[in-house]
N, C-alpha and C positions, 0 to 999 in steps of 0.2 A: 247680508248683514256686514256693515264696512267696520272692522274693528276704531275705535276710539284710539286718540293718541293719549290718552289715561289709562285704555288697557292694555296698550301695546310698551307703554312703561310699565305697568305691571309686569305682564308677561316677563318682559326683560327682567326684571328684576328678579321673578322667579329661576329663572335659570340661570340667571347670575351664582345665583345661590345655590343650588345646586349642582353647577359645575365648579365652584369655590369648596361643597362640602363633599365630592362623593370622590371615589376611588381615583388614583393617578392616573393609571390610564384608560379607567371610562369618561374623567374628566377631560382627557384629549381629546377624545375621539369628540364625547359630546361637544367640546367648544370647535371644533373644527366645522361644524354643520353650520347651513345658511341658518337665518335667524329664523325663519319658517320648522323648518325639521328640528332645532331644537324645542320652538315649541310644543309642538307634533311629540316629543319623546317628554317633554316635562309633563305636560298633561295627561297622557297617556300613563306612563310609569311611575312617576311620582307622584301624581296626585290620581289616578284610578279611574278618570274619567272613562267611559266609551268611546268608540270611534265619533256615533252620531254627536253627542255631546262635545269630542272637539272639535267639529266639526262647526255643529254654530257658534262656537266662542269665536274663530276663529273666520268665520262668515264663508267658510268653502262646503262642498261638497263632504258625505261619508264615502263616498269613493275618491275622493282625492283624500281625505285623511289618512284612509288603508293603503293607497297606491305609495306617499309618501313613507307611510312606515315597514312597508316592502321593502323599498329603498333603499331606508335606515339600516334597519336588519340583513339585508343582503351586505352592505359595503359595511358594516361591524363583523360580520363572518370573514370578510375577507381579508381581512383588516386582520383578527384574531390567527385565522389558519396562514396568512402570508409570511 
């Protein structure tokens, strides 16, 4: 499923907004990710979805949603303890 350029402005928009309203430096980190991986962490944490669910928003795999939020979560830890 090939995302829409209406949803993929959406999406943007979402995390626009949520890296404009949330903490100083989880707003770094989050605006520093490809525009993929913030997705991947808006839908996920912000809005509560499941992996499989963001997974077809976003037309990839549930293993490539979780391999990506590994990722995330690995380079925030590193990021935090460095």
């Amino acid at each position: 499923m090939e995302l829409t350029e209406r949803k993929k402005k959406v999406l943007r928009s979402i995390v626009d907004l949520y890296i404009r309203t949330a903490e100083p430096v989880g707003s770094k980190a989050i605006a520093e990710l490809p525009e993929r991986e913030k997705c991947v962490i808006s839908l996920r944490y912000f809005h509560g979805l499941t992996q499989d669910r963001v997974a077809k928003v976003l037309g990839v795999s549930q293993v490539q949603v979780s391999r990506i939020e590994s990722k995330i979560i690995k380079r925030f830890r590193e990021k935090l303890s460095g």
